[in-house]
BAKOL-189300 format. One record per residue: residue number from 1; y, x, z of N, C-alpha, C in turn. Coordinates in Angstrom, 2 decimals, padded with zeros to 5 digits. Example, Ala and Ser with C-alpha at 12.3 -4.5 7.8 and 13.67 -1.06 7.14 Angstrom:
BEGIN
+-----+---------+---------+---------+---------+---------+---------+---------+---------+---------+
!  nr !     n_y !     n_x !     n_z !    ca_y !    ca_x !    ca_z !     c_y !     c_x !     c_z !
+-----+---------+---------+---------+---------+---------+---------+---------+---------+---------+
!   1 ! -005.69 !  013.19 !  007.80 ! -004.50 !  012.30 !  007.80 ! -003.30 !  013.20 !  007.80 !
!   2 ! -002.25 !  012.85 !  007.08 ! -001.06 !  013.67 !  007.14 !  000.03 !  012.90 !  007.87 !
+-----+---------+---------+---------+---------+---------+---------+---------+---------+---------+
***
This chain:
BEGIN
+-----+---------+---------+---------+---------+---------+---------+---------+---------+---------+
!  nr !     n_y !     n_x !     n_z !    ca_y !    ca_x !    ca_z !     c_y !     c_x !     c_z !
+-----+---------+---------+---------+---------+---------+---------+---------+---------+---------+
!   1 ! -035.29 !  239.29 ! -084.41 ! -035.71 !  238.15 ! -085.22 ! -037.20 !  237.90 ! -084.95 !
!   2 ! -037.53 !  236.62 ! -084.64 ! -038.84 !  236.61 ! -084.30 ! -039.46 !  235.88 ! -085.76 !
!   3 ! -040.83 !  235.99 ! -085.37 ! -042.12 !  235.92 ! -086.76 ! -042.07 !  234.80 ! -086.30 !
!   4 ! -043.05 !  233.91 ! -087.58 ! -043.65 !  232.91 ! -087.06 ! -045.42 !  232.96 ! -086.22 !
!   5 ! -045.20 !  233.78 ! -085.87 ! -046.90 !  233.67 ! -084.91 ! -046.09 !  233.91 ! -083.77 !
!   6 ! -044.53 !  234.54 ! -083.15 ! -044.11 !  234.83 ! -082.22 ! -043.41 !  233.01 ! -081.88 !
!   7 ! -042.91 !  232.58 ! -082.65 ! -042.49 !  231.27 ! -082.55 ! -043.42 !  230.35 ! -081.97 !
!   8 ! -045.05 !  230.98 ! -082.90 ! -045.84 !  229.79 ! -082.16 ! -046.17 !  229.70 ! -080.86 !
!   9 ! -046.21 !  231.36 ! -080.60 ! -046.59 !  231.79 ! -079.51 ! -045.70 !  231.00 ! -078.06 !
!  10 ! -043.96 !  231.25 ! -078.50 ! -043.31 !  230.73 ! -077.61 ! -043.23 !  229.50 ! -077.83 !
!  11 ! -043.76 !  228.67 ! -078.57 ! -043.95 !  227.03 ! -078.39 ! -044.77 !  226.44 ! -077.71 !
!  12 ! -045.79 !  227.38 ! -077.96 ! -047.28 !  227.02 ! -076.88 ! -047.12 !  226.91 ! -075.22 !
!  13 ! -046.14 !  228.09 ! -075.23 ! -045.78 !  228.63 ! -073.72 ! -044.63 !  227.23 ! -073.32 !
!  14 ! -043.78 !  226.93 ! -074.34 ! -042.83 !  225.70 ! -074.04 ! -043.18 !  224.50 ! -073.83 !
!  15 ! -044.56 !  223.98 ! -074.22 ! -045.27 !  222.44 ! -074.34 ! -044.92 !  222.20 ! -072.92 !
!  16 ! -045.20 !  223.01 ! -071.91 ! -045.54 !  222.21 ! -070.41 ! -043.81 !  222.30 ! -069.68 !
!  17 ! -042.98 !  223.14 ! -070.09 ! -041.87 !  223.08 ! -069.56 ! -041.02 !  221.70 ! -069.73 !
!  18 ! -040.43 !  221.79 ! -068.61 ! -039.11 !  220.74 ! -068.57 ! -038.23 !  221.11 ! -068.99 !
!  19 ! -037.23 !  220.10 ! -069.30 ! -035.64 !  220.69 ! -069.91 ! -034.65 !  221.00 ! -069.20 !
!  20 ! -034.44 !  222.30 ! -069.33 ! -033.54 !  222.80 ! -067.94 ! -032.11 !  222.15 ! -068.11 !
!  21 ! -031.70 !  221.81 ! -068.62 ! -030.19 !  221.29 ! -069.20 ! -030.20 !  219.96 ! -070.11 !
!  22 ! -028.97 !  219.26 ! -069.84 ! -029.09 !  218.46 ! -070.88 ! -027.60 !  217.91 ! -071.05 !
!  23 ! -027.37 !  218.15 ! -072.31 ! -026.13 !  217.97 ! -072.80 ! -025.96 !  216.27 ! -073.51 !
!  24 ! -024.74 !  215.93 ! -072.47 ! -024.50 !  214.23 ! -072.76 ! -022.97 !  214.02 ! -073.31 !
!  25 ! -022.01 !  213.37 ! -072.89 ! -021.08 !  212.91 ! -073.86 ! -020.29 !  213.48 ! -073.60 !
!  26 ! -020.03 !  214.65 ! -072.70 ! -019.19 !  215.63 ! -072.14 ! -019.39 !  217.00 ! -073.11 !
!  27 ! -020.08 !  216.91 ! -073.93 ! -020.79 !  218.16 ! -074.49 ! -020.90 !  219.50 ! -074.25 !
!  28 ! -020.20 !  220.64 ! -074.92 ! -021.01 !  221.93 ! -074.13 ! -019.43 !  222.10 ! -073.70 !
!  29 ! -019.74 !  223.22 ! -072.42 ! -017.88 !  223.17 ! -071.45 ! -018.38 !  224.59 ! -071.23 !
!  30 ! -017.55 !  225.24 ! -070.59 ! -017.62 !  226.56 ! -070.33 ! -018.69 !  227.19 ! -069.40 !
!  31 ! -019.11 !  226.06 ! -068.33 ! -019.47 !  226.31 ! -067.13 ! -021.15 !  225.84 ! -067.78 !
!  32 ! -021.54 !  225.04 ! -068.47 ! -023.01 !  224.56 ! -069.02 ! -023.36 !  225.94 ! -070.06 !
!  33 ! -022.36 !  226.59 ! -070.42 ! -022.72 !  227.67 ! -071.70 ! -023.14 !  228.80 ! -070.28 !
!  34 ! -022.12 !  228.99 ! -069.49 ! -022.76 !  229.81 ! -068.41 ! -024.22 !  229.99 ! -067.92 !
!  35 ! -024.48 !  228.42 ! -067.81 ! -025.59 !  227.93 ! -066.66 ! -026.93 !  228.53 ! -067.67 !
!  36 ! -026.69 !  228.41 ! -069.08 ! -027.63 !  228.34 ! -070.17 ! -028.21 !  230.36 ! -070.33 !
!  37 ! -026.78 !  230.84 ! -070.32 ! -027.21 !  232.10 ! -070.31 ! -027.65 !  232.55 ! -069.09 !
!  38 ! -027.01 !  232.31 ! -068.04 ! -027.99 !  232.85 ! -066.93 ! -029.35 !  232.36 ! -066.65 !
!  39 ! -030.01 !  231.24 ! -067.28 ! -031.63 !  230.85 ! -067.25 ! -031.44 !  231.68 ! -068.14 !
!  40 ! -031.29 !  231.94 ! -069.10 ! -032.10 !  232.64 ! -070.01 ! -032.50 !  234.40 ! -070.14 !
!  41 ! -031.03 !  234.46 ! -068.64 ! -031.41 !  236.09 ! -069.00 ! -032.72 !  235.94 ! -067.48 !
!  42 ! -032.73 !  235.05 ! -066.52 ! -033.54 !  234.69 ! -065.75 ! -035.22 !  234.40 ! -066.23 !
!  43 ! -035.09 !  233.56 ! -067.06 ! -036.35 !  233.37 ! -067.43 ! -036.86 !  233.10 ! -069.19 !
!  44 ! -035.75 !  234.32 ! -070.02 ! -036.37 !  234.04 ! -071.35 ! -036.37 !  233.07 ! -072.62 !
!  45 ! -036.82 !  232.01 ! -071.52 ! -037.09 !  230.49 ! -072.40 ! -036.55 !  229.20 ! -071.97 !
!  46 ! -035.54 !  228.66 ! -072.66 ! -035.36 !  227.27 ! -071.95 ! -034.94 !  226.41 ! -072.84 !
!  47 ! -035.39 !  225.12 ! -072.72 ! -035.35 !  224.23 ! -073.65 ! -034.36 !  222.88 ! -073.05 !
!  48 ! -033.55 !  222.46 ! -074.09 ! -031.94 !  221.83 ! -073.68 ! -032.23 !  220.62 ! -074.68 !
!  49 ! -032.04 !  219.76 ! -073.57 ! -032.53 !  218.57 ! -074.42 ! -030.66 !  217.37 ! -074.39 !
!  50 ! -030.39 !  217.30 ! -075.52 ! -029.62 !  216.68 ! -076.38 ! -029.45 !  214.73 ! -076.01 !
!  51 ! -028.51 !  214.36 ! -075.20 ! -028.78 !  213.01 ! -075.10 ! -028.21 !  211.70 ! -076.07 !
!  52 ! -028.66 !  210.88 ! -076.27 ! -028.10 !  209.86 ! -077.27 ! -026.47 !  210.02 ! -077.42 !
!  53 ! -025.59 !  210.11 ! -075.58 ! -024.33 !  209.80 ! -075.82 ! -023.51 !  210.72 ! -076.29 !
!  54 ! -023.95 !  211.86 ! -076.40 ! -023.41 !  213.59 ! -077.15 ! -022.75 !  213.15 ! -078.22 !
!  55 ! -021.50 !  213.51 ! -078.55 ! -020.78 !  212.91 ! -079.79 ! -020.77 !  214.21 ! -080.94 !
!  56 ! -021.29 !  215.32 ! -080.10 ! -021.08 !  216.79 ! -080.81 ! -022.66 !  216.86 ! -081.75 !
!  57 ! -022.21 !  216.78 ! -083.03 ! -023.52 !  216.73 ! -084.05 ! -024.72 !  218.13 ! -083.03 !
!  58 ! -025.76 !  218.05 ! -083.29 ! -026.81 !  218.97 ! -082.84 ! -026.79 !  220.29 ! -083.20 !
!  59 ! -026.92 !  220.93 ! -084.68 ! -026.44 !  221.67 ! -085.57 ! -025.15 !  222.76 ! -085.01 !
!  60 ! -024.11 !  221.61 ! -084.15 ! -022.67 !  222.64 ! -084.02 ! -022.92 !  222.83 ! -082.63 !
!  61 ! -023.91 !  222.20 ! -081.45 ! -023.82 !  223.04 ! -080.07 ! -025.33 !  223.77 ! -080.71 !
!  62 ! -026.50 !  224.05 ! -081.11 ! -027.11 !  224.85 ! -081.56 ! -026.67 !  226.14 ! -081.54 !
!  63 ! -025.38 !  226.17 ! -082.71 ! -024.44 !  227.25 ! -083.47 ! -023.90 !  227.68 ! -082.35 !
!  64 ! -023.28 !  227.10 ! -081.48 ! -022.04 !  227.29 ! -080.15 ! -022.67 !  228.30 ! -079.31 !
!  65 ! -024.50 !  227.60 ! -078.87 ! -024.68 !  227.79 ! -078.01 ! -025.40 !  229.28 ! -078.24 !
!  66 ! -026.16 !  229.02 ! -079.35 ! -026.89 !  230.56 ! -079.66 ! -025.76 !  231.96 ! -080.17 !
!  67 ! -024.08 !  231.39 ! -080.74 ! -023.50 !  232.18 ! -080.98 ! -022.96 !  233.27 ! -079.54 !
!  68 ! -022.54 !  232.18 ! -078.37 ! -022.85 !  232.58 ! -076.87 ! -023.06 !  233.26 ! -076.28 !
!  69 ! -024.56 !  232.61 ! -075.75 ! -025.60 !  233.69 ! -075.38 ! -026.24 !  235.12 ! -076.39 !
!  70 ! -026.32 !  234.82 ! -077.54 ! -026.88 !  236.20 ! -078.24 ! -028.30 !  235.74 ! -078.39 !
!  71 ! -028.83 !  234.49 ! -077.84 ! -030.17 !  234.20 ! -078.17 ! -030.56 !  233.84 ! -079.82 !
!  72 ! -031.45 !  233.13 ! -079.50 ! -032.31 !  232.95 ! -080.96 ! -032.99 !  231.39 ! -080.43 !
!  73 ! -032.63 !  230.81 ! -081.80 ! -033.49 !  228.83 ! -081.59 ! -034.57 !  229.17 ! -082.58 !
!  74 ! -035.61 !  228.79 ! -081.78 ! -036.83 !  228.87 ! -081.88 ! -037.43 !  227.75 ! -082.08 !
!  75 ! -036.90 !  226.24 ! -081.62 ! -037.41 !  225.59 ! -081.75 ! -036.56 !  223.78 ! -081.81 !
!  76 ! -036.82 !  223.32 ! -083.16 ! -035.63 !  221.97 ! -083.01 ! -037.15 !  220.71 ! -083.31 !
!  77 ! -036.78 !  220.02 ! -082.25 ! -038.08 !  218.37 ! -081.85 ! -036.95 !  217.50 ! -081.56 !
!  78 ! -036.82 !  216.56 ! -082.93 ! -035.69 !  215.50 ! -082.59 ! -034.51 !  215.49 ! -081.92 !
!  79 ! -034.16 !  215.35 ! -080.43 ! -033.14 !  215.84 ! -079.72 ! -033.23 !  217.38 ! -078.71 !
!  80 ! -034.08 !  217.94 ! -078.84 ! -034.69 !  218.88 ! -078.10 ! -034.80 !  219.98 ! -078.52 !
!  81 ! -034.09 !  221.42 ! -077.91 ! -033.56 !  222.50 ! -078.30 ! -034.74 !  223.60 ! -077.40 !
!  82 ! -035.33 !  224.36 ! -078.18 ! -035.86 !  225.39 ! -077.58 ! -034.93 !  227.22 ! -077.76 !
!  83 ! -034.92 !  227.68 ! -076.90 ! -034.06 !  228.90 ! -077.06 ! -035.07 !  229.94 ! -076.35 !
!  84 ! -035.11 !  231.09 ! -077.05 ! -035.29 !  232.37 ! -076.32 ! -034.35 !  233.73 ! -076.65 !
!  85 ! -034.20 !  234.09 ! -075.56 ! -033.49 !  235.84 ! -075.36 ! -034.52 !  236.73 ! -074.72 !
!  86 ! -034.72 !  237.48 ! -075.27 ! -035.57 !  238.69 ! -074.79 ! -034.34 !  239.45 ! -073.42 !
!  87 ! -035.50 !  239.54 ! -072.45 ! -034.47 !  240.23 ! -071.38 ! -034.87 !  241.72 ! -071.16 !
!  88 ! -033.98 !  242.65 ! -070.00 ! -034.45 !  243.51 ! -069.83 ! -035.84 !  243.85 ! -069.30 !
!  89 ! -036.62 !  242.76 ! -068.68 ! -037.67 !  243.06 ! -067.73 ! -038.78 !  242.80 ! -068.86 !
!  90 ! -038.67 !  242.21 ! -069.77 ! -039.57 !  241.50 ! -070.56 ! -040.70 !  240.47 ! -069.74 !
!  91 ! -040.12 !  239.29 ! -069.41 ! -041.69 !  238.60 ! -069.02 ! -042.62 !  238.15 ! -069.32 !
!  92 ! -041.59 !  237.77 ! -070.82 ! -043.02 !  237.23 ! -071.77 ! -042.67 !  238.36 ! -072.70 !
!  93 ! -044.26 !  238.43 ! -072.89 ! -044.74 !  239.46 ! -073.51 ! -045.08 !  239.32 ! -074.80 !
!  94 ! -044.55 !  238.92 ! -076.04 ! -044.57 !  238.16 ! -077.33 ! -045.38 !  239.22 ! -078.46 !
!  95 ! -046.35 !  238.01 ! -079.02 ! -048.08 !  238.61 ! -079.56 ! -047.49 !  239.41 ! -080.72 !
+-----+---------+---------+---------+---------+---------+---------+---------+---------+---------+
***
């Protein structure tokens, strides 16, 4: 469970990233829940940005997606999903 100074921490680190994924009117499928955990055991942090034509409320791929992977949402900006999993290597190093 992360703090909130660890949240801020990984928000700060998220401002400059792009959205590795983005879920549209097809919503989440077996093979996008895949793609999501392997960035994340890859690199930690990735942020999944949500498109207008998604018919699946935000809230229930959130739930889907963090139930999944085993991660943690760290961060909700209008349509825009921030996620982190702590991996084995640790890369980010959280304050």
């Amino acid at each position: 469970m992360l703090n909130g100074k660890q949240k801020r921490y990984l928000r700060s680190l998220a401002n400059k990233l792009p959205a590795s994924f983005q879920i549209g009117k097809d919503g989440l499928s077996d093979n996008l829940l895949e793609g999501v955990l392997e960035a994340l055991i890859a690199n930690e942090l990735v942020k999944i940005s949500i498109l207008k034509t998604c018919s699946v409320p935000l809230n229930e791929i959130e739930i889907e997606i963090c139930a999944y992977c085993g991660c943690e949402l760290v961060q909700e900006i209008g349509k825009t999903i921030l996620l982190y999993k702590r991996s084995k290597d640790n890369k980010i190093i959280l304050p």
